[in-house]
Structure formats: structure tokens, C-alpha cells
ROMAR-283436 format. One record per residue (C-alpha): x, y, z; residue in three letters. Coordinates in steps of 0.05 Angstrom, whole numbers, plus 5000, padded with zeros to 4 digits. Example, Ala and Ser with C-alpha at 12.3 -4.5 7.8 and 13.67 -1.06 7.14 Angstrom:
524649105156ALA 527349795143SER 
END
This chain:
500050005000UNK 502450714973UNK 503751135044UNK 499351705038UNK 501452475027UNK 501052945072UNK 499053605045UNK 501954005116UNK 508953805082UNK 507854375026UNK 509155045015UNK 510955534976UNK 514256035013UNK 518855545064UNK 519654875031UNK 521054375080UNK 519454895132UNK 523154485187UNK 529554605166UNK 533655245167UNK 536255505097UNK 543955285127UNK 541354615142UNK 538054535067UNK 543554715034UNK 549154365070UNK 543953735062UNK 542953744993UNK 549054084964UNK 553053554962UNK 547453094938UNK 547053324864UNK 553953484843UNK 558352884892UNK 558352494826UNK 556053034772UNK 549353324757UNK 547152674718UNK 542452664658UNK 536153044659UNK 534953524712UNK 534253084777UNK 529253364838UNK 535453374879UNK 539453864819UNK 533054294823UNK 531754294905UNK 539254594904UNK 538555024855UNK 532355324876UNK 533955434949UNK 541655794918UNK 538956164865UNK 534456734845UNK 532057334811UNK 534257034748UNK 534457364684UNK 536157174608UNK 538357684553UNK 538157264490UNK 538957464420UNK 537856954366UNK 537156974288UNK 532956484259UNK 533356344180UNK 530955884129UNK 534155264105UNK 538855164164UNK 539154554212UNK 541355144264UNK 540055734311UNK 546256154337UNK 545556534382UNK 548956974447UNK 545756844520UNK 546857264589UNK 544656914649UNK 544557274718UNK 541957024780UNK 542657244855UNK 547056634893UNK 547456434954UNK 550755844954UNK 558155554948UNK 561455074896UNK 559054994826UNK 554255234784UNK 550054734735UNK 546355014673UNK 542254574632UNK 543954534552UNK 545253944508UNK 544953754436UNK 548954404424UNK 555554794425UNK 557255384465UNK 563655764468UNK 566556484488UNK 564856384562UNK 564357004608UNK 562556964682UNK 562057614715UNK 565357944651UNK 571057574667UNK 573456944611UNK 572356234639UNK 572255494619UNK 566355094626UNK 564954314625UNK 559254014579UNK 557053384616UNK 550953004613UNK 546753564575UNK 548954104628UNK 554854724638UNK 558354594697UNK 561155324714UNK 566755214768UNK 564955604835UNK 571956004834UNK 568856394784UNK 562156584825UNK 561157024889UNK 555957164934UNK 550357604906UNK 549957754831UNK 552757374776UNK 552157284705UNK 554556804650UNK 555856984570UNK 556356524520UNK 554856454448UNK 551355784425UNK 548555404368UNK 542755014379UNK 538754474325UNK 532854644288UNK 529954004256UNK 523353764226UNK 521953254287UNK 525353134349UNK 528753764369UNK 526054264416UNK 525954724348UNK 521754574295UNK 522154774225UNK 516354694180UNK 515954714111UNK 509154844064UNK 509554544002UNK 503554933984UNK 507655573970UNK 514955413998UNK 514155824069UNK 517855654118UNK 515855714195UNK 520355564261UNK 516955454328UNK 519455224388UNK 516354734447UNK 519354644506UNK 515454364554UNK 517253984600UNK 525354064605UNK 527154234523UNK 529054994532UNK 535254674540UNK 535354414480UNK 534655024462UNK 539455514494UNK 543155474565UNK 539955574623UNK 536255374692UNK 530654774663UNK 525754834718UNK 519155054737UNK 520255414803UNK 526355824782UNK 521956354742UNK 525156894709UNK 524657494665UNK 525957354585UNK 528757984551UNK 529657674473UNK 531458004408UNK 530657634349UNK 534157724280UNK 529457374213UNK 528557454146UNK 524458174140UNK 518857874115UNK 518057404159UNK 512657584230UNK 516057464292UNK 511357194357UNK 513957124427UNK 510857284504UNK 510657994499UNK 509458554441UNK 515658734405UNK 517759444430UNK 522359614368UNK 524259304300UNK 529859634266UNK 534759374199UNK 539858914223UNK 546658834195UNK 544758154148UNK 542058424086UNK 534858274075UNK 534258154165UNK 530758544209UNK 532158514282UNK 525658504336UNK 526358774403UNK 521458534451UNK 518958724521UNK 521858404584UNK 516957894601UNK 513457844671UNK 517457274709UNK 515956494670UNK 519055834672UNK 522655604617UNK 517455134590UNK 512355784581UNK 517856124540UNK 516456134466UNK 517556424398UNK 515056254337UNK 516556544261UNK 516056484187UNK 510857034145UNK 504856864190UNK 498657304181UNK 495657704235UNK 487857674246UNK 486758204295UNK 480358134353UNK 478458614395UNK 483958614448UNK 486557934414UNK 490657724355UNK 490457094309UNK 497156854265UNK 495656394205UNK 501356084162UNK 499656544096UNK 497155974050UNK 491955844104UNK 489456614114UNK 484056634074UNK 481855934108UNK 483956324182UNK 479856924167UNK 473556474159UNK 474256204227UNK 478156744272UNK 471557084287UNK 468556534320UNK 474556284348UNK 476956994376UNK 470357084407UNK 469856424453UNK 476856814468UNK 474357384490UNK 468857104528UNK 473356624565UNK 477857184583UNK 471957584604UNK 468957004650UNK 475556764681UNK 477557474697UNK 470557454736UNK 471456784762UNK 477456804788UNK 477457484810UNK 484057674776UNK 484658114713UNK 488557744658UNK 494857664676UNK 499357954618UNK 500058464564UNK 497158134515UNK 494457464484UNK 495457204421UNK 492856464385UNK 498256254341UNK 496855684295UNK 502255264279UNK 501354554227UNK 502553924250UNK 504254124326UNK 504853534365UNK 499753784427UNK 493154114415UNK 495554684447UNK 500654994487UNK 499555574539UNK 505755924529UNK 504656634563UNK 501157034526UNK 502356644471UNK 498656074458UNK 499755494398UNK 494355194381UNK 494954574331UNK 492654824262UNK 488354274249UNK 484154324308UNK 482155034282UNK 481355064219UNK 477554464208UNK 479453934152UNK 473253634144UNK 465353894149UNK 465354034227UNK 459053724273UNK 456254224327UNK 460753704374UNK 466853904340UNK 465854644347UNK 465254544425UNK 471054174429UNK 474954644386UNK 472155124435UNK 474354794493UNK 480954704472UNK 482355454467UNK 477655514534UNK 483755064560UNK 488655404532UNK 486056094563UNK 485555814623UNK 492855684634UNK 494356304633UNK 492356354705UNK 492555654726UNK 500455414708UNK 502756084673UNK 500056644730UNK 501556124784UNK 506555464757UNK 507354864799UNK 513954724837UNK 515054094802UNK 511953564752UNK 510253184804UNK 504153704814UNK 503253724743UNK 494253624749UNK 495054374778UNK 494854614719UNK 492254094670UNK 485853864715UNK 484454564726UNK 484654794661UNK 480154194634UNK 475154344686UNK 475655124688UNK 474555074609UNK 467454594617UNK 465855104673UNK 466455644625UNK 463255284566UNK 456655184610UNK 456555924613UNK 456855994529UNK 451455324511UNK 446554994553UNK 449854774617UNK 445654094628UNK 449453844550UNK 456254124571UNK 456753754631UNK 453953144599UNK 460353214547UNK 464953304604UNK 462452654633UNK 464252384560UNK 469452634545UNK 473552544607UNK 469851944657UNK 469651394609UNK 477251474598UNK 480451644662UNK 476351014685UNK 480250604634UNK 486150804663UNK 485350804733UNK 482550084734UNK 489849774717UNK 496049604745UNK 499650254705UNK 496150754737UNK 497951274782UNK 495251784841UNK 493652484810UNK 500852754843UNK 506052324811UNK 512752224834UNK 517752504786UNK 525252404809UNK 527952824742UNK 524153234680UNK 527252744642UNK 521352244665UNK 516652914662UNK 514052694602UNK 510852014624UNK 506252394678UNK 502052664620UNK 496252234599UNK 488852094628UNK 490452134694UNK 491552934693UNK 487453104634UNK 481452674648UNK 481752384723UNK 483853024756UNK 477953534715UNK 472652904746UNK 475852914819UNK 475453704824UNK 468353664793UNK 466653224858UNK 471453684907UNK 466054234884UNK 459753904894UNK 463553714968UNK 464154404987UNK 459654734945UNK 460655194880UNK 461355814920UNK 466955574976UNK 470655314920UNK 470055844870UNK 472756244936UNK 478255754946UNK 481255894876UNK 480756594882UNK 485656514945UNK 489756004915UNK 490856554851UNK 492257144897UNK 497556904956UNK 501156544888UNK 500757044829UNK 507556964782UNK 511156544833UNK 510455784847UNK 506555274885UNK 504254644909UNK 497554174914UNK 498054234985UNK 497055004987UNK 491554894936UNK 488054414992UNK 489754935047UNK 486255565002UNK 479855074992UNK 479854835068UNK 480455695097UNK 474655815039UNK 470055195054UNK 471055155138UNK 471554425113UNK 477353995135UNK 479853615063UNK 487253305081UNK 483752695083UNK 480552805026UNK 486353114988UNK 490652405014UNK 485851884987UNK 483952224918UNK 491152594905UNK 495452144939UNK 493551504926UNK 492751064861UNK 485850774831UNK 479050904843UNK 473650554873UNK 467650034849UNK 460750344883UNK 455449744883UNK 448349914903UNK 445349234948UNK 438049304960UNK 432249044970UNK 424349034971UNK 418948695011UNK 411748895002UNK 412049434952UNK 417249814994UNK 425249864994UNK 426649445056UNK 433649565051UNK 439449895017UNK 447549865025UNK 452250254976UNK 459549854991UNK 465650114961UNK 472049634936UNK 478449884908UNK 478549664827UNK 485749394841UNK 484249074900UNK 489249464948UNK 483949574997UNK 483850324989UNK 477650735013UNK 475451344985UNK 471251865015UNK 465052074969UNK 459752484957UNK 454152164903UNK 447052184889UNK 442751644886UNK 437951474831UNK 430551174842UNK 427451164781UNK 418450904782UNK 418650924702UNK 412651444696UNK 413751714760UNK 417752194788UNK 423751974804UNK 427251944880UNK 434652284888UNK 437352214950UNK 444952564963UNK 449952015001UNK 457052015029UNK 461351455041UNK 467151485082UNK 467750785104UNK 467650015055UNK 459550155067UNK 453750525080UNK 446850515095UNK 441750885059UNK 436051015106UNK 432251545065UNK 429751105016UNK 427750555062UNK 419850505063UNK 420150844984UNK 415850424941UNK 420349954909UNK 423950204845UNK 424249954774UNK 431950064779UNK 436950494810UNK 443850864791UNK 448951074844UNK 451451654808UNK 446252064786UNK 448752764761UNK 455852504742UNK 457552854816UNK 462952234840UNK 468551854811UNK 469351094805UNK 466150484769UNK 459650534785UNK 455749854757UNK 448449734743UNK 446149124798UNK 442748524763UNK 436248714758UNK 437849574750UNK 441349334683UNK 436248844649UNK 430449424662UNK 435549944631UNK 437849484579UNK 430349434557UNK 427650244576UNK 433950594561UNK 432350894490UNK 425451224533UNK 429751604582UNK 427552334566UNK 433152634587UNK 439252624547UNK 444252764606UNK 441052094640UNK 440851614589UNK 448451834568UNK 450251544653UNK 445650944640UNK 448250784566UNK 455650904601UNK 454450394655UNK 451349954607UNK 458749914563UNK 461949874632UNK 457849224635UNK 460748944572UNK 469149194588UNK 466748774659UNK 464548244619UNK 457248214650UNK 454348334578UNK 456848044517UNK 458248584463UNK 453848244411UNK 448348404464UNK 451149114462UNK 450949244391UNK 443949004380UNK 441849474434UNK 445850114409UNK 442649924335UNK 435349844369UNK 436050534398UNK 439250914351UNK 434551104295UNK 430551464354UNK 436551824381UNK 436952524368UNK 443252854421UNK 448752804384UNK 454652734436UNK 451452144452UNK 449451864392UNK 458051954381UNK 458751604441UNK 454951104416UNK 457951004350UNK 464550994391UNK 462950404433UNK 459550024379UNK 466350114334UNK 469949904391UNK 465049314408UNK 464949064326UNK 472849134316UNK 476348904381UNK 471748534422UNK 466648054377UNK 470247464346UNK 472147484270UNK 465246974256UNK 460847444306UNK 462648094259UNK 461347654196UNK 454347544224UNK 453248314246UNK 457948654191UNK 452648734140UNK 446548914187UNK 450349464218UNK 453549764144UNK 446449754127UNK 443850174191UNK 449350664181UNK 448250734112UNK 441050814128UNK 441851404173UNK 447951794140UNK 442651874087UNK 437051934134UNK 438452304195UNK 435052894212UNK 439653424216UNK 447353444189UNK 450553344255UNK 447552654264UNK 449252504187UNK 455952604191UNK 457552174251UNK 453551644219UNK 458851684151UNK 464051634193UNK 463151084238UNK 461350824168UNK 467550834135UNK 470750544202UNK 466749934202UNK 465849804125UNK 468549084114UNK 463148804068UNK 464848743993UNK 457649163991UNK 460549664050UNK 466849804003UNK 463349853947UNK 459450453978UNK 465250714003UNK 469350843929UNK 461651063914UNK 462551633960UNK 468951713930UNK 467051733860UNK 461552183875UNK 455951643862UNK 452851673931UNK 452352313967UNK 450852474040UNK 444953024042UNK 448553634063UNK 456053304073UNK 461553614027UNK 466553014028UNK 472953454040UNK 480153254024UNK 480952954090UNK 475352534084UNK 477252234013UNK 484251984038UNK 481251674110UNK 476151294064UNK 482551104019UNK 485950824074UNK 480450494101UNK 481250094034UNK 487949974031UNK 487249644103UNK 481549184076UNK 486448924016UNK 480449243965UNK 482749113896UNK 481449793875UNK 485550083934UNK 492750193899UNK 489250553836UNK 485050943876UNK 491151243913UNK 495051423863UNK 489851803827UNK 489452233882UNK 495552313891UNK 495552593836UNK 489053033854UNK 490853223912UNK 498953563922UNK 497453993975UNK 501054044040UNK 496153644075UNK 493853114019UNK 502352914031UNK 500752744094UNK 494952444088UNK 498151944033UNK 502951814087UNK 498451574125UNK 494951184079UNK 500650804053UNK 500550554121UNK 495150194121UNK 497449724061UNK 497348994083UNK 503848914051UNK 509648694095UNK 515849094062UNK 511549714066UNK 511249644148UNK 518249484148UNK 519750164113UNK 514950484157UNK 517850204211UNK 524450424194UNK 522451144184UNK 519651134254UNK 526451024285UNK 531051234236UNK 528351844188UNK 528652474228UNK 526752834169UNK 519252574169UNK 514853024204UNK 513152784277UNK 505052844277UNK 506152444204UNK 509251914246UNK 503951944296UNK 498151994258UNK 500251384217UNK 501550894269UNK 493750784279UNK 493550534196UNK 500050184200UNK 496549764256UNK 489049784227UNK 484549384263UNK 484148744222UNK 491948714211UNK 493948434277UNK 498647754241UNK 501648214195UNK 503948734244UNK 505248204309UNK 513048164293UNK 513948864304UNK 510548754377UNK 517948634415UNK 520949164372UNK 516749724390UNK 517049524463UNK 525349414449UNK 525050194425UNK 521150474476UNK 527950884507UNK 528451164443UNK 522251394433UNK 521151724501UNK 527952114489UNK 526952334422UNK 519252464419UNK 514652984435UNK 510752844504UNK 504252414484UNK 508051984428UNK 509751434477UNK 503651244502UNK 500951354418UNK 506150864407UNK 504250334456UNK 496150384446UNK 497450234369UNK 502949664375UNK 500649304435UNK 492449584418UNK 492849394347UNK 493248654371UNK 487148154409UNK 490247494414UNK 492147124479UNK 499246994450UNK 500847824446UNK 498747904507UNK 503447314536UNK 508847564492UNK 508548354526UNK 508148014600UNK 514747594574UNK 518748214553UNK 515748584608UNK 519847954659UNK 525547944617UNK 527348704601UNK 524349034654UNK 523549814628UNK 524150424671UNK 518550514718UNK 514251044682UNK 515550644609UNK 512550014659UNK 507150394683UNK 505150524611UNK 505949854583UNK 501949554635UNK 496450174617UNK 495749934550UNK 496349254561UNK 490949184611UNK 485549364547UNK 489348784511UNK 488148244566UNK 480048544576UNK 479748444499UNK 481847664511UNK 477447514567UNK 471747984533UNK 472947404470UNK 473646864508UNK 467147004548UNK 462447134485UNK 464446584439UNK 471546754414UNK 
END
């Protein structure tokens, strides 16, 4: 059993509070550098740094030009010290000479990825280092990207350096609590648009013919991750207080959609300000859209990147995928309080900012659309998969150990972006809306452009509420899992006689959480009973309901308000199974339909049962988040879980439905998610005939203009299914299609060809090819292991677990886990599964790579016992 944490052990202004400064250092100083700094930057490195070192500052002049692999540049560093011995900055992967410290020439030692500046150079007080550098720019895996559109030959440079890659870009402290003030000036081609945290102040001729030089303000004080620049001839949209940058081929395209997009902006902006009682915290804010960035988003200050694709739409967008373009830049804006305004100490506490920004961004969506569908997507877009995660052996507690950033990367995933949003939903409904709204506000104020820690988080909430939460804060922060909430009740002349809710950890640690839920009675007809429980202990009573007349069925998380696995009894699921399509409200039957596909991963309902429920309901359903949801599961339920034999037998009635209703639907929203859980399931030689229908224009969608982007997905859904047409069909539009994007997209379709040399070039590009385009790599992995090519791609099973070092050093933060869902999830037979617990025993990875093996692999081993159970 994982000891618990105590929040009292956090703060921001005294770190471990019980020791004197003298006693910290003469602890810890000795710990770091005894046997050099190591790689990464180790929590020991950054303890001593941060308790030695402040009021940092960085002058940095670059130039940035086209059609070079790199960026010179000239760096001054000066800090306050108050330490002795050496000095360690962070840099690697470049070259640095003409070393001053304190104006004075030096030598310095590269080892490991840092500068070890020797302490006879340093005194007490102020110091500063010069040095001139040269640091990569590369197409994929360096901290600088280039990107180049074929469309009209642009070129465009960005940088990302989350969590520890400024150092890959120039020399200096790589961690989040030693914030500091960025004065940059940036030499580029003159036609070229320059982007960083603050406005430029001047931009004058610089001595390069053809090169301007950009001057820009002193920023407020960030970490190193939240520093950014970005250039190439961008386009500015302006917006009312805000600006938009488009690559120039894509203005005309940006200009469409910058209105909309600048106003959910503004109104964010405009509601957080309120919310959290703070103005917004910099200068200014630009969106910058960059192609093919490997997040979403990223909230550098006052600067986000957005991923161009998820704003300017590639294909006809559903009402769904306007919210969630709108929640992404919801997220985005919220950052700039929670992780920019106030920036965790460490990874470790890396949910601060990520939880709070997915929830802060729902919270502010239910103020812009109807609240009752917003919180219904939040349930869907973030319970079903944090539950996933939480129920195996990879998963983690919300506050992560993270010994160095180098391991920074492996805390992302479901755990921050979808477990933590779903525990601070239920922290609210604890306390209320009001303490906790209050809490924030707190939180925000004592922190504002310094650092902090979950504990002082808990400590705001607990002085807001009058509520005592360290024992809250222990079990849902600290600790790892979730629980399983089971309703046992009971009737006896008409009337409940008696009901029990019992708790058990998923893992079977014997955790107990405390929670706060609502119970569901539901009469059919009648009004319905909700009663609000807690549960502190393995079980509790519910004496309100007893003497109720005796329900049809019952749900133990009505409202979405708690977190955990929360199953349908016996009897609760056969009367949903069989009334669930008559649930008037939409919000309800999504939590019903969810616990019904919980059923099926818990192998209490067989997924042919599933399907033929989903297709029953669906002509009648009109939401269409969950008629998504539904399409999801079914896709799921048809191409991993029934046997080859059981999707022979359904494969043709289900083409048929879908065909039915992309035709059919009532409204364009609803016909466009049927054509594409269409194409995904099309196996039939009738279903792929339709397909290169849709293709040659022969059958339309009512309404649907089949974009670029949906052409080449419905190519390489035939290439995966070995169509005869398939290879003719591609090139011909290769030939139609040269743009930027249709390269990538044939990329990505080659993938999918059933051919083995073609995955063992593909394969070979992943590891070896630096010059492919990372999100090309990424978004190809799902085709190169489609669905029903499991024998073909099982020898490249071990290798892809053998590379996974690699990968996490050279890739961008979400690539591993991408990696490891399409390898190990792109197989369903007993033998892979036995064959990743084998390499698993005999090469035992690092602990976070482990942790994320045994994440994916846990959906692997459901898939086999899901088979096993129905018939496979």
C-alpha cells in the first residue's frame, strides 16, 4: 500500500519548513553534484538550485533563418546566489563557446546535457554567464521545429519546450520554480512575423542584408517551458483586444474561422477574469496556429499554439466538434492563470494546471451553451477514459512522483487531463460551488507569478469551505485507483426494505475513498427519488429511501457528481437494457448507456448483446454527443471485442443501419457521425463498394461536402481491407490532391497497406528518418496497425516495446503512450498479450515506460477475456 501524502508537508514560501536554509543547503549540496549533475534535471539538481538561486534573468538574442539545421545565438544569464561550489546550467544537443562569468573569461564543462561553471568563478550576490551557442532546428525531434509548406514554399520555426527542452534550446536553469524574466531579440528574414510572450517594443534593419532585428518587452517572470517564439510570414487576424497568426497559404481559410474562434476568446477571458477574481494576467494574448504541432495546444504566456488542424477544420465540422474546438482554446486560456499566473513547483504536481484547466474550460463552456449538454460532454469526454486508466496495474495517484524532468514526460496522459477535471468536479459538489470558486480565488492571489504546490491548493479550499479536506486531498491525490460503488437493495411488500452502497478498490489494494454521490430511484412514469449520500467507510446505509415504494431500477451516480466504476446491479441493468432508448433526458440516458458499456469491458454483457441494443436505439436518438458516444462504443464493440465469425454475422446489418441513417438523419450533425463510423466499420464487399461510391461521387450524404480529408481516411480504410481497387484509387489522388496536407494524408494511407515490406519501411522511418514530420509519424501508426491487421503487424510487437527508450527521448510528450496503444492495441490474441508480459519479465523498462505498458496492456488482456467469454 502507497503511504499517503501529507498536504501540511507543502509550501510555497518555506519548503520543508523544518529546516533552516543552512541546514537545506549543507543537506542537499552535496547530493547533486558528489558524482556530477547526471542526465536530465534530477529533483535533487532542482531542490539545490532553487533554494541557491534567484531573481534570474536571460538576455538572449537569436537569428532564425530558412534552410538551416541551426540557431546561433548569444545568452546572458544572471541570477542572485547564495550558495558555494559549482554552478549547473542545463543545455545539450548543442555547442557553446566564448564563456564570460562576471565579465570575466572562463572554461566550462559540457557533461550529461548540462554547463558545469566552476564556483571559483562565482561570488555571493549577483552573477552572470555569457556565451554564444548554436542550437538544432529540425523537422521532428528537436525542441525547434522547422516546417515547411509545400503549398507555397514558406517556411515557419516554432519552438516547444515543455517539460525540460529549453535546454535544448539555449543554456539555462530547466525548471519550473526558478521563474525568470525573458528579455529576447530576434534577428529573421524581414518578411518574415515574429511571435513571442510579449509585444515587440522596436524592430529596426539589422546588419544581414534582407534581416530585420525585433526587440521585445521584458516578460513578467515564467518558467522556461512557458517561453516561446514562433516565426516564418504568418498572418495576423486581429480581435478586439486579441490577435490570430495563420501560416499565409491558410489566411483566407483563418479569416473564415478567427471570428468565432476569437470570440469564445474573449468571452473566456471575460468569464475567468470574473471567476477567478484576477484581471488577465499579461500584456497581451495572442492564438498562434502552427501545422502539425504535436499537442493541441500549448499555453505559452501570452502566447498560445494551438494545433492548426484543430482550428481550421479539415473536414465538414458537427456542432460537437465546434465545442471541442472551443474547449480547447477555453483550455488554453485558462492556463494562463492556472500554470502560467501561478506554475507548479515540480511535475510531480503537474494536474494543477492540467485538471484545472480541463475543468475551468467545461465550467466556462456551460456559461456559452446549455449547461445540462456541457456537463453531459464533460462526463464523455473525460469519465469513460480516466476510468480505463485507473482500473489497471499502470496507473497512478493524481500527484506523481517524478525523480527528474527527464521522466516529466510520462506523467502526461488520462490521469491529469481526464481523472483530475472529474475529481475537482466532485471536490466542488463537496464543498459547494461558491466555497470553492472562493478557494481558487485565494489560491490565485497568495501565488500570482511565483510557484506552488497541491498542498497550498487544499489549504486555500479548506480556509474558503470551513471544511477539513487533508483526508480527502490524501485518498483522491495521493493514492492510486479508484473505487467500484455497488448499490445492494432490496424490497418486501411494495417498499425498499433495505439498501447498502459498499465501496471496493478496482485493484484490489483495499483503498477507501471518501464520496459524495447521488442516488437514483427511478418508478418509470413517476417521478423519480434522488437522495444525496456520502461514504467514508467500505459501506453505508441508505436510510432515506427505506419505506420508498420499490423502484424499477436504481443508479448510484446520478448527476455524474462522484468518481469510480459505478455498475448497474442485476436487475437495475436488464430494466435499463430494455427502457433505456425512453429516458427523456439526454444527460441520463448518456450515465445509463455508460454503465451499460461498463457492463460489457466487465464482461457482465456480451458485446453482441451491446450492439443489437445501440442499433435498436439509435434511429430514435436525436443528442448527438451521445449518439458519438454511441457509434464509439459500437466501433469499439464490432472491431476489438466480437470474434472474427460474430462480425461476419453483424457486419452487413450494421453497414446497412449506418448507411440508412447517414442518408437519413434528421439534421447534418447526426449525418455526419453516421458516415464516419461508416467508413470505420465498412468490411463487406457491399460496405466498400459504397465507400469508392462516396468517393466517385455516386452516393452523396444530404448536406455533407466530402472534404480532402475525408477522401484519403476512406482510401485508407481500403487499403487496410486489401480492396482491389485500393492501389489505383491512391495514386489517382495523389495525383489530385498535392497539397501540403493531401502529403500527409498519403502518408498515412500508405500505412495501412497489408503489405509486409511497406511496414518494414514504415517502421524504419519511425526510428530512423528524422526528416519525416513527427505528427506524420503519429498519425500513421493507427493505419499501419488497422484493426484487422493484427498477424501482419505481430512481429513488430517486441520491437516497438525494444525501442521504447528511444522513443521517450526523442519524441514529443504524448508519442509514447500513441506508440504503445497502436502496437500492443492493434493486437487481440492471447499469445500478444503473453508475449508483452514475457518482455515485460525479461527487460524490465524504467518505471514510468512500465507503468505505461501495463496501461495499454490491461485493454489487451480485457479484449481476451471479453472473446473468450462471448464465443471467441
Amino acid at each position: 500500500m502507497r503511504k499517503l501524502v501529507d498536504c501540511s508537508r507543502y509550501s510555497l514560501s518555506r519548503p520543508d519548513r523544518s529546516l533552516t536554509l543552512a541546514v537545506r543547503l549543507a543537506l542537499i549540496a552535496g547530493v547533486a553534484l558528489a558524482q556530477g549533475p547526471g542526465l536530465g534535471v534530477s529533483r535533487d539538481l532542482a531542490r539545490q538550485r532553487a533554494a541557491q538561486i534567484s531573481d534570474v534573468q536571460y538576455k538572449l538574442s537569436i537569428e532564425l533563418a530558412p534552410d538551416v539545421a541551426v540557431m546561433p545565438g548569444h545568452i546572458e544569464v544572471s541570477w542572485k546566489w547564495a550558495g558555494t561550489g559549482d554552478v549547473v546550467l542545463d543545455y545539450r544537443d548543442g555547442s557553446f563557446s566564448h564563456v564570460t562569468v562576471n565579465d570575466t573569461r572562463a572554461e566550462a564543462t559540457q557533461v550529461d546535457g548540462h554547463i558545469i561553471l566552476a564556483g571559483r568563478y562565482l561570488r555571493a550576490g549577483e552573477n552572470k554567464v555569457a556565451m554564444d551557442f548554436e542550437s538544432g532546428i529540425a523537422p521532428a525531434g528537436r525542441a525547434i521545429t522547422r516546417y515547411r509548406d509545400h503549398d507555397d514554399g514558406a517556411q515557419y520555426i516554432y519552438t516547444l519546450f515543455v517539460p525540460m527542452d529549453a535546454s535544448q534550446g539555449f543554456p539555462c536553469f530547466d525548471q519550473p520554480d526558478l521563474k525568470a524574466r525573458f528579455d529576447l531579440d530576434v534577428t529573421a528574414p524581414a518578411a518574415w512575423t515574429v511571435i513571442s510572450n510579449t509585444r515587440i517594443e522596436s524592430s529596426t534593419p539589422a546588419d544581414k542584408p534582407g534581416y530585420r532585428k525585433s526587440d521585445f518587452a521584458d516578460t513578467l517572470p515564467l518558467p522556461t517551458y512557458l517561453f516561446a517564439f514562433a516565426a516564418g510570414p504568418f498572418r495576423m487576424i486581429p480581435g478586439e483586444g486579441f490577435r490570430m497568426f495563420v501560416r499565409q497559404s491558410k489566411f483566407v481559410r483563418g479569416g473564415q474561422e478567427a471570428p468565432e474562434v476569437l470570440r469564445i476568446t474573449r468571452a473566456g477571458v471575460r468569464h475567468m477574469a470574473e471567476y477567478f477574481h484576477r484581471s488577465f494576467p499579461f500584456a497581451k494574448y495572442d492564438l498562434v496556429l502552427i501545422p502539425g504541432l504535436a499537442y493541441g495546444g500549448m499555453e505559452h504566456a501570452a502566447a498560445t499554439f494551438l494545433r492548426e488542424e484543430s482550428v481550421l477544420f479539415r473536414a465538414t465540422p458537427t456542432e460537437g466538434d465546434k465545442i471541442q474546438r472551443a474547449a480547447l482554446v477555453l483550455h488554453e486560456t485558462a492556463h494562463q492563470w492556472f500554470g502560467d499566473l501561478v506554475t507548479m513547483r515540480w511535475f510531480d504536481d503537474l494536474w494543477l494546471k492540467e485538471g484545472f484547466a480541463q475543468y475551468m474550460a467545461y465550467e466556462t463552456l456551460a456559461t456559452l451553451y446549455p449547461p445540462d449538454d456541457i456537463w453531459k460532454r464533460f462526463y464523455q469526454s473525460f469519465k469513460p477514459t480516466a476510468y480505463a486508466i485507473d482500473e489497471t496495474q499502470g496507473t497512478t495517484p493524481i500527484h506523481q512522483e517524478v525523480p527528474n524532468l527527464a521522466d516529466a514526460k510520462s506523467a502526461y496522459g488520462a490521469i491529469v487531463y481526464s481523472k483530475a477535471p472529474g475529481v475537482l468536479k466532485q471536490l466542488a459538489f463537496t464543498i459547494g460551488d461558491t466555497a470553492f470558486r472562493d478557494g481558487v480565488r485565494l489560491y490565485l492571489h497568495e501565488h500570482e507569478y511565483a510557484n506552488a504546490e497541491w498542498g497550498d491548493l487544499i489549504h486555500a479550499l479548506e480556509r474558503a469551505s470551513g471544511q477539513q479536506l487533508t483526508h480527502w486531498a490524501d485518498t483522491w491525490i495521493g493514492q492510486r485507483g479508484m473505487p467500484e460503488v455497488d448499490a445492494d437493495w432490496s424490497c418486501e411488500g411494495g417498499t425498499v426494505r433495505q439498501f447498502t452502497l459498499r465501496q471496493e478498490d478496482v485493484l484490489g489494494e483495499r483503498k477507501r475513498w471518501p464520496i459524495r454521490t447521488q442516488v437514483l430511484l427511478d418508478y418509470g412514469g413517476a417521478p423519480a427519488v434522488r437522495v444525496p449520500v456520502s461514504i467514508e467507510t467500505a459501506e453505508a446505509a441508505v436510510s432515506e429511501v427505506i419505506g420508498k415504494p420499490c423502484p424499477a431500477w436504481v443508479f448510484a451516480n446520478d448527476g455524474d457528481h462522484a468518481y469510480g466504476r459505478f455498475l448497474l446491479d442485476e436487475r437495475s441493468r436488464a430494466e435499463v437494457a430494455a427502457h433505456v432508448d425512453g429516458i427523456g433526458d439526454a444527460f441520463e440516458r448518456a450515465l445509463l448507456w455508460g454503465a451499460l458499456w461498463d457492463a460489457v469491458r466487465e464482461v457482465q454483457m456480451a458485446p453482441a448483446e451491446y450492439l443489437q441494443l445501440v442499433m435498436h436505439a439509435l434511429p430514435e436518438e436525436r443528442d448527438e454527443a451521445l449518439t458519438q458516444s454511441l457509434l464509439a462504443h459500437t466501433a469499439t464493440a464490432f472491431e476489438r471485442y466480437m470474434t472474427d465469425a460474430q462480425r461476419g454475422a453483424a457486419g452487413s446489418e450494421l453497414e446497412a443501419l449506418l448507411e440508412k441513417r447517414m442518408q437519413e438523419a434528421p439534421d447534418l450533425g447526426l449525418r455526419i457521425l453516421y458516415y464516419r463510423a461508416f467508413r470505420s466499420v465498412a468490411t463487406t464487399p457491399a460496405g466498400l463498394a459504397q465507400l469508392k461510391g462516396l468517393l466517385a461521387g455516386k452516393t452523396k450524404v444530404p448536406g455533407l461536402e466530402i472534404k480532402p480529408l475525408d477522401r484519403w481516411t476512406m482510401i485508407t480504410a481500403l487499403m487496410a481491407q486489401g480492396d482491389a481497387d485500393a492501389a489505383s484509387i491512391y495514386r489517382a489522388e495523389q495525383q489530385r490532391d498535392a497539397t501540403d496536407d493531401g502529403r500527409k494524408y498519403a502518408y498515412v494511407a500508405a500505412a495501412a497497406r497489408p503489405d509486409a515490406a511497406v511496414k518494414q519501411q514504415y517502421f524504419n522511418d519511425y526510428l530512423k528518418d528524422r526528416e519525416v514530420p513527427e505528427d506524420w509519424i503519429e498519425q500513421s501508426l493507427s493505419a499501419f496497425n488497422y484493426w484487422n491487421q493484427a498477424a501482419l503487424t505481430r512481429p513488430y510487437l517486441e520491437r516497438a516495446l525494444t525501442s521504447l527508450p528511444q522513443i521517450k527521448r526523442e519524441r514529443k510528450i504524448f508519442f509514447v503512450l500513441a506508440w504503445l496503444n497502436a502496437f500492443i492495441g492493434g493486437q487481440q490474441s492471447a499469445d500478444a498479450a503473453h508475449e508483452v508480459r514475457q518482455w515485460l519479465a525479461a527487460h524490465p523498462p524504467e518505471p514510468d515506460l512500465a507503468r505505461k505498458v501495463l496501461e495499454v496492456l490491461d485493454e489487451l488482456e480485457r479484449t481476451v477475456r471479453i472473446r473468450a467469454r462471448s464465443g471467441g
